[in-house]
Each structure stands twice: as structure tokens, then as C-alpha cells.
Backbone bond lengths (Angstrom), bond angles and torsions (degrees), N, CA, C in turn:
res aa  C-N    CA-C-N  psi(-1)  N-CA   C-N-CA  omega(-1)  CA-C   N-CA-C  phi
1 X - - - 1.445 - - 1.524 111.03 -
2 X 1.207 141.22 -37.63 1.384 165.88 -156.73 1.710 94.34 -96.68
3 X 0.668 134.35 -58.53 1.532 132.85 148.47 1.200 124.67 -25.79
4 X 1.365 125.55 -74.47 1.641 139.91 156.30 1.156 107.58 -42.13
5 X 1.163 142.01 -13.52 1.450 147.96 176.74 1.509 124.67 -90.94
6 X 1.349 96.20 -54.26 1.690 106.31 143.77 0.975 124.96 -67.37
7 X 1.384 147.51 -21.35 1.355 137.47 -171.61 2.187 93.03 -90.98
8 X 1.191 111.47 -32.82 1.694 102.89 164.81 1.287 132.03 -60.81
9 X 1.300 98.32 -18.75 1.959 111.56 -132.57 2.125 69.22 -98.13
10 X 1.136 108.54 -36.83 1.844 114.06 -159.01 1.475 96.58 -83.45
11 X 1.733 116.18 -41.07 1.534 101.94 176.25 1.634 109.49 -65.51
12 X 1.102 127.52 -38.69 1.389 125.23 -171.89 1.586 97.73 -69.80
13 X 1.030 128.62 -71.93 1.611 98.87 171.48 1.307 136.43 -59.72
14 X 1.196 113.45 3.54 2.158 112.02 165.98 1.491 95.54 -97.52
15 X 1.801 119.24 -14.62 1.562 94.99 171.89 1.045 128.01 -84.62
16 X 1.461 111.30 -31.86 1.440 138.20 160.39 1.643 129.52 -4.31
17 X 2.076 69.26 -79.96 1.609 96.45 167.66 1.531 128.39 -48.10
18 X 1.798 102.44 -48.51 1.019 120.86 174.20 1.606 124.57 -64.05
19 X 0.967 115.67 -38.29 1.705 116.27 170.73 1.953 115.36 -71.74
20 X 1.132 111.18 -22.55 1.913 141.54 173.11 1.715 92.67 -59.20
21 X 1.527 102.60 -68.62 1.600 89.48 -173.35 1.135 140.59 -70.00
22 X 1.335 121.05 147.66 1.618 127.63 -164.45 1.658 98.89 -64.76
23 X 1.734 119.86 145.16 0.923 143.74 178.48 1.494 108.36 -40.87
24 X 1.375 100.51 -75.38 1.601 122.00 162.82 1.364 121.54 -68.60
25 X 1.163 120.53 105.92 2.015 110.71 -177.72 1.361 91.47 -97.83
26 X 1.670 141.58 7.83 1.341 128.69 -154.76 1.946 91.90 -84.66
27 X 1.618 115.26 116.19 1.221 87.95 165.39 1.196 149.98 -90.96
28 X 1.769 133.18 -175.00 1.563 105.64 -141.99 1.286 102.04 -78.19
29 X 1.506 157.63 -16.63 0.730 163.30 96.71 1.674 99.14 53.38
30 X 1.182 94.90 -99.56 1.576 125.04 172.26 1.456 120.69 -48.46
31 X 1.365 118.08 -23.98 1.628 121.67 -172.77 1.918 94.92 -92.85
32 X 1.757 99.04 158.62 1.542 119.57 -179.47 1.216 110.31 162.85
33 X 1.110 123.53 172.63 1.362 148.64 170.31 1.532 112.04 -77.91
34 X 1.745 102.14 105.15 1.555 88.47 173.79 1.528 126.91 -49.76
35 X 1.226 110.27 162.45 1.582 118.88 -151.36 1.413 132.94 27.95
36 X 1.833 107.22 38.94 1.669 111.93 148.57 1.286 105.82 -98.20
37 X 1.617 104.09 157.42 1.374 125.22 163.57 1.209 123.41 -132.02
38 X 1.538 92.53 142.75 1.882 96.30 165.11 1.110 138.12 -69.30
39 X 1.345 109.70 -178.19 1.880 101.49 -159.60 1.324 90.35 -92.72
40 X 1.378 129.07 -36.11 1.618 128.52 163.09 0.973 143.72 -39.91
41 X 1.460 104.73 -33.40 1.552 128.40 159.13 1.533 111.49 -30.07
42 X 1.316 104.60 109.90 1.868 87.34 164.18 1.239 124.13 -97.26
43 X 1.337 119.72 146.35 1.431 154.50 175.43 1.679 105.16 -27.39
44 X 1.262 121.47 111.74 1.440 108.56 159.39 1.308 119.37 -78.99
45 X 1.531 99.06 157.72 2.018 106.11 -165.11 1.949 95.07 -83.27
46 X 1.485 85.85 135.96 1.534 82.60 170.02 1.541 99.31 -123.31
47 X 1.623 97.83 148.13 1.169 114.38 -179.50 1.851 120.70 -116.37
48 X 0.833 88.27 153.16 2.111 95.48 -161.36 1.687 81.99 -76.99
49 X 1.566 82.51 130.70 1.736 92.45 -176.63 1.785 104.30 -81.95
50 X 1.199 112.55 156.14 1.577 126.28 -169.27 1.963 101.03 -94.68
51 X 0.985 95.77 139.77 1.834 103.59 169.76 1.627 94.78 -136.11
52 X 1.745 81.71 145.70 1.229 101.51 -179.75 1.599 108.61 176.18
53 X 1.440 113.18 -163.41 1.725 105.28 -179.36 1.665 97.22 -112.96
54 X 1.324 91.56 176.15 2.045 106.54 -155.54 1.444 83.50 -144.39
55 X 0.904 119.85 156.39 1.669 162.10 158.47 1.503 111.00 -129.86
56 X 1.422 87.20 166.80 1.532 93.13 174.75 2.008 116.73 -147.29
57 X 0.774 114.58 173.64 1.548 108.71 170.12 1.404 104.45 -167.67
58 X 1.680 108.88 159.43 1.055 119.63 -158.38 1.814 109.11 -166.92
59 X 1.244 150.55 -99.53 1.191 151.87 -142.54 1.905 95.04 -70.10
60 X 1.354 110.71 -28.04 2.012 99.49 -163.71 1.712 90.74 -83.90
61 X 1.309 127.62 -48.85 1.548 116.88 177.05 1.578 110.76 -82.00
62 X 1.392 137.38 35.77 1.400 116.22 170.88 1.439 106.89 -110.34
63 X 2.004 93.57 146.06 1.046 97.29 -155.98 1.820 128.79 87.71
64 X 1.195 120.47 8.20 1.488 142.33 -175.67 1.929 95.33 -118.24
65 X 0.892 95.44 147.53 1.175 131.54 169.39 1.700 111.28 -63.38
66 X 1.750 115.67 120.06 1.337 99.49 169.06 1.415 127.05 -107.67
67 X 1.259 116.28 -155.16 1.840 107.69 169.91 1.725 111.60 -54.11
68 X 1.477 111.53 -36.72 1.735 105.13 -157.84 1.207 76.62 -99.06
69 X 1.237 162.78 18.46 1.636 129.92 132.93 1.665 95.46 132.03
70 X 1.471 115.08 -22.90 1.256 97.40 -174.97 1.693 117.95 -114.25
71 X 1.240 112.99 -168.12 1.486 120.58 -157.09 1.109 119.69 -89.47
72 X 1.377 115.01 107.82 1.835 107.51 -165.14 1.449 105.45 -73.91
73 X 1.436 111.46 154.82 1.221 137.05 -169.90 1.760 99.35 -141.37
74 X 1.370 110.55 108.23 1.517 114.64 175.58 1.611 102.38 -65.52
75 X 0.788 140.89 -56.68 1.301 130.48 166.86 2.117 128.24 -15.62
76 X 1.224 93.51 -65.35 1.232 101.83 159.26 1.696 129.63 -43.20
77 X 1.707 108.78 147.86 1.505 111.86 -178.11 1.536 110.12 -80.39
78 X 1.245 106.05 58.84 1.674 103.04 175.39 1.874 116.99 -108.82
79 X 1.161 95.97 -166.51 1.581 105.21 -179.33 1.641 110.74 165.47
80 X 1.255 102.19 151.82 1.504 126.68 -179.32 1.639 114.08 -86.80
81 X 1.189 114.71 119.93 1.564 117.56 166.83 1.503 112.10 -135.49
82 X 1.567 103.24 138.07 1.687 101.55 -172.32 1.200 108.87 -80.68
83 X 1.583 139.65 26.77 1.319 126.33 158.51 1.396 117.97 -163.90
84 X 1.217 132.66 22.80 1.836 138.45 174.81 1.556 79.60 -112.25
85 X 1.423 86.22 147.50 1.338 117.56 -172.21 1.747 123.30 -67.12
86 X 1.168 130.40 130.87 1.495 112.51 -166.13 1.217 119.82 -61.97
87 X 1.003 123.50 122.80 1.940 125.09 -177.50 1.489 103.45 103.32
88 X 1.270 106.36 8.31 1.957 107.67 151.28 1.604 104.06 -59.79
89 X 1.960 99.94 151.52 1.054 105.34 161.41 1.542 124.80 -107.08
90 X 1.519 152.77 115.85 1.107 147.21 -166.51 1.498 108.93 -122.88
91 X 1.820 98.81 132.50 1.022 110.84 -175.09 1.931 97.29 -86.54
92 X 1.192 121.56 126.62 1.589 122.00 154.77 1.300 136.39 -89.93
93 X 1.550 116.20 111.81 1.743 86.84 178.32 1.400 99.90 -123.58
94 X 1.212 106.75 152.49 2.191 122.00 -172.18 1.697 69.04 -80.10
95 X 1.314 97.97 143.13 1.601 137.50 171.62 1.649 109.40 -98.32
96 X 1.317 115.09 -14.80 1.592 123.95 166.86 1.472 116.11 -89.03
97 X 1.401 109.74 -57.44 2.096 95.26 163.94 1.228 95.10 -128.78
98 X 1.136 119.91 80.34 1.755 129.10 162.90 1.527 118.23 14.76
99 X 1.149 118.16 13.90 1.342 121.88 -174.64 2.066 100.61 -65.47
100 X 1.267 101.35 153.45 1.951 107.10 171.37 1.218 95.66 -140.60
101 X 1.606 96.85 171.63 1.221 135.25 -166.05 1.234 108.67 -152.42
102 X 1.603 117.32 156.61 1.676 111.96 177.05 1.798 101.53 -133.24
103 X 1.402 90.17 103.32 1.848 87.86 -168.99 1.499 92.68 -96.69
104 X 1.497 121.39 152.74 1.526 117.78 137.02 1.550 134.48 -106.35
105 X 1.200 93.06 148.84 1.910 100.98 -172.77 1.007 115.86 -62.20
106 X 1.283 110.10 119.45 1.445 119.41 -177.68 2.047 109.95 -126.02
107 X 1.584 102.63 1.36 1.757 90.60 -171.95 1.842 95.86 -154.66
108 X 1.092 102.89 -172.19 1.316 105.08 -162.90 1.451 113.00 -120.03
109 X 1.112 156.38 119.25 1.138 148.28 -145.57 1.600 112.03 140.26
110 X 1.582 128.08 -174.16 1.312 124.50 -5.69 1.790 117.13 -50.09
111 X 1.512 128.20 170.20 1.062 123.50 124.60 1.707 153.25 -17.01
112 X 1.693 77.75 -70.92 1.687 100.50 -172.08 1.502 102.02 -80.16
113 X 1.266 103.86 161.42 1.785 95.59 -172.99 1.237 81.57 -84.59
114 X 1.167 143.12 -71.11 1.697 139.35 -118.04 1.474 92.24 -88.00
115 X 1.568 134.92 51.35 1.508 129.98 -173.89 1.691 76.95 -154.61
116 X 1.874 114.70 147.24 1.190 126.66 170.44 1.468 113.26 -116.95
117 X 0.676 92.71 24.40 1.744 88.37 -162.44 1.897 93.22 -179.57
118 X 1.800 112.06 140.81 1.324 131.10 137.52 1.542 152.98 -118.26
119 X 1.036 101.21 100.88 2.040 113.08 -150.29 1.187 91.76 -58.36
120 X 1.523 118.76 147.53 1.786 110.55 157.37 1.362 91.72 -79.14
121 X 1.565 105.15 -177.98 1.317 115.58 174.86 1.496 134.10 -45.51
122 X 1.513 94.76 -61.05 1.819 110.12 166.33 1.471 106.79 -37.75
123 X 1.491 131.45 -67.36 1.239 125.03 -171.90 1.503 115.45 -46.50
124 X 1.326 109.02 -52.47 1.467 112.53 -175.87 1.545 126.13 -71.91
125 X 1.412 84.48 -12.71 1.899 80.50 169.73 1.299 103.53 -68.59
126 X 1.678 104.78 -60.47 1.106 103.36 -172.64 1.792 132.27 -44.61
127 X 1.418 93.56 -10.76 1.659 98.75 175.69 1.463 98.42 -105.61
128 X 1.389 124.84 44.21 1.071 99.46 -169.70 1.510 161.99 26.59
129 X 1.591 107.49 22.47 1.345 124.74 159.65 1.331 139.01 -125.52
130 X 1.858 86.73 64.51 1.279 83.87 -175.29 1.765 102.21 -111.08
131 X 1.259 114.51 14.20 1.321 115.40 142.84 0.986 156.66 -63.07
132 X 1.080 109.56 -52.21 1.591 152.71 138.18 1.115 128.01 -80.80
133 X 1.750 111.47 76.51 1.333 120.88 174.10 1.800 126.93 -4.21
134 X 1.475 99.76 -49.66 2.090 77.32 -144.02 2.340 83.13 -133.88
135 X 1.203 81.44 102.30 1.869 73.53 168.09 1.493 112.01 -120.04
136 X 1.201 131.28 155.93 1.624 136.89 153.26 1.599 121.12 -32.51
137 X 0.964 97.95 102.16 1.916 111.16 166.88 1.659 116.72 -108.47
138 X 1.599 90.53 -179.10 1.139 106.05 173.27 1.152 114.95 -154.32
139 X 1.555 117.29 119.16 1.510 130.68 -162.19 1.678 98.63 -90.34
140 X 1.375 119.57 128.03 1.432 133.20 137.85 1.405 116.71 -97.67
141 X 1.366 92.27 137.16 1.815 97.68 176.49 1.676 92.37 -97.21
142 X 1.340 125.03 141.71 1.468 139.69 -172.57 1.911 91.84 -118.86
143 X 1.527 98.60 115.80 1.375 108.86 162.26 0.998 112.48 -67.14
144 X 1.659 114.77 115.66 2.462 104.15 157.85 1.400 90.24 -97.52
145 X 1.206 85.20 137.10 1.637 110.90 168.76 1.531 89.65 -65.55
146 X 1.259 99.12 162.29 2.194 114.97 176.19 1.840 88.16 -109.95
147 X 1.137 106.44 170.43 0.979 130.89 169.72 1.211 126.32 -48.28
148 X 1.460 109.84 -56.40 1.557 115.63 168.71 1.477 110.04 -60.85
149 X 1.198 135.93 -26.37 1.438 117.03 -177.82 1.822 107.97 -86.27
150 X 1.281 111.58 10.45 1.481 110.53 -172.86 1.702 83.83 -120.21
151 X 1.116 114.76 1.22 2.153 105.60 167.22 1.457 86.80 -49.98
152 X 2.030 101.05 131.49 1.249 107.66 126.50 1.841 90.58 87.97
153 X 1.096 108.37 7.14 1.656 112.09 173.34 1.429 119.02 -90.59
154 X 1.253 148.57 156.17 1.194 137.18 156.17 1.466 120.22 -76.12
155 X 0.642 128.56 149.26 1.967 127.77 -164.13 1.714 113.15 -145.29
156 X 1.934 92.14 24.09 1.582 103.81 -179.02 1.493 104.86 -86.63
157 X 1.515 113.96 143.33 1.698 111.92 -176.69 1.464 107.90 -146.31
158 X 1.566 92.82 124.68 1.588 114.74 -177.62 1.490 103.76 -40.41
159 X 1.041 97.04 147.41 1.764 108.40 -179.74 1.567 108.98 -105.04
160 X 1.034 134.42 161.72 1.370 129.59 -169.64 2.178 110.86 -65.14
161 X 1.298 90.87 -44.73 1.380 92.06 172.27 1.296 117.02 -78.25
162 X 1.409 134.96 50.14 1.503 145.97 172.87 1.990 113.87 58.47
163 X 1.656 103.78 11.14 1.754 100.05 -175.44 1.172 96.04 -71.91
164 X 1.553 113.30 -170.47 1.468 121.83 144.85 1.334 103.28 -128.34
């Protein structure tokens, strides 16, 4: 009986508790309207995007080894640039039908000087040149935030039916 007594006596205080706490525990801190920002927020660096011509390659290096150590796969959204850092992200767009792509650097190259950029295959289909080797782009470098600059952020996202 003394048992059954405790086992009530403990739900009424975990319900207790539970009916006590605020709906929302998110604090205000942390609460907003997806896509507001604070005035604290700092500014990401933007950088003047590069134009120039692109190539691409794919079936003679797959399966080879690239600059960052791992195994290219033409398939994949990657590409070679002789100076952004490996594991940049770059937005591409063909300057002939504006089509983009978002490859990351994974190798070192082009070769040829007068080329800025080398699409693997996958990318360049997708820009449609993978027929025609070498067309006019335009490289954006895309900042990812690291982790530490997302400390302490809220990372809640509206759902299509207005939840969060």
C-alpha cells in the first residue's frame, strides 16, 4: 500500500511540475522570426566573384587521388582551382545559359593558364557543358559559417504548415 502511495504521491509531482512549466522554455534570446537578424550579427565578407573559362574532366582521372587526399569521383559536384582553399564552396554559373552549380574544391588545378576553374564531369553536365568542353563562368566563393559562429543561435525552422 505504501508503495502505491509513492508511486501517486511522484506522479502528482512530475505533473505538477509539468503543468508549472512555460509552454515555450525557448529563451528570448534564442526566439525570432525565421530569417531575422541581429544588429550583432556580423557581416559576412563578400568577395568579387571571378569570370573566366572552365573546363572540366572526368573518366582519365577517376578514381586517382586528388590534392585534399581523397578519391575523385567524376560524378560528384567537385572541381579544381589553383588557389581557394580545399573544401571551399563555389557557386558556378555558365555565362551562356545561366545555368549554376555549387561544386566544392577538392583538387588543384586547372592546368592551362587561360581556364579558372575545373568541373568534374557531374558538375558540368549539369551546366550543360559537358559537350563542349570549356565555356565562360562565374565563380562565387559561398561562405559556411563553422560551427562556432552558429554558438548560441536558434536553428528552429518554420514548417510549411506555419509550426515551428
Amino acid at each position: 500500500m505504501l508503495g502505491e502511495f509513492n508511486q501517486i504521491a511522484a506522479a502528482l509531482v512530475f505533473t505538477t511540475a509539468l503543468a508549472a512549466a512555460p509552454a515555450d522554455s525557448t529563451p528570448d534570446r534564442l526566439q525570432g522570426t525565421p530569417g531575422q537578424t541581429k544588429s550583432n550579427q556580423t557581416a559576412m565578407k563578400v568577395r568579387k566573384p571571378q569570370v573566366g573559362e572552365a573546363s572540366w574532366y572526368g573518366r582519365f582521372f577517376q578514381h586517382q587521388r586528388t590534392a585534399s587526399g581523397e578519391t575523385f569521383d567524376m560524378y560528384q559536384f567537385t572541381a579544381a582551382h589553383r588557389t581557394l582553399p580545399l573544401g571551399s564552396w563555389v557557386k558556378v554559373t555558365d555565362l551562356k545559359n545561366d545555368r549554376s552549380v555549387i561544386v566544392r574544391i577538392n583538387d588543384r588545378g586547372p592546368v592551362p593558364k587561360n581556364r579558372i576553374i575545373d568541373l568534374s564531369y557531374g558538375a558540368a553536365k549539369m551546366l550543360g557543358m559537358s559537350e563542349n568542353g570549356i565555356h565562360p563562368v562565374r565563380l562565387e566563393l559561398i561562405d559556411t559559417p563553422t560551427l562556432s559562429q552558429n554558438e548560441g543561435k536558434s536553428n528552429r525552422v518554420l514548417m510549411q504548415d506555419g509550426r515551428l
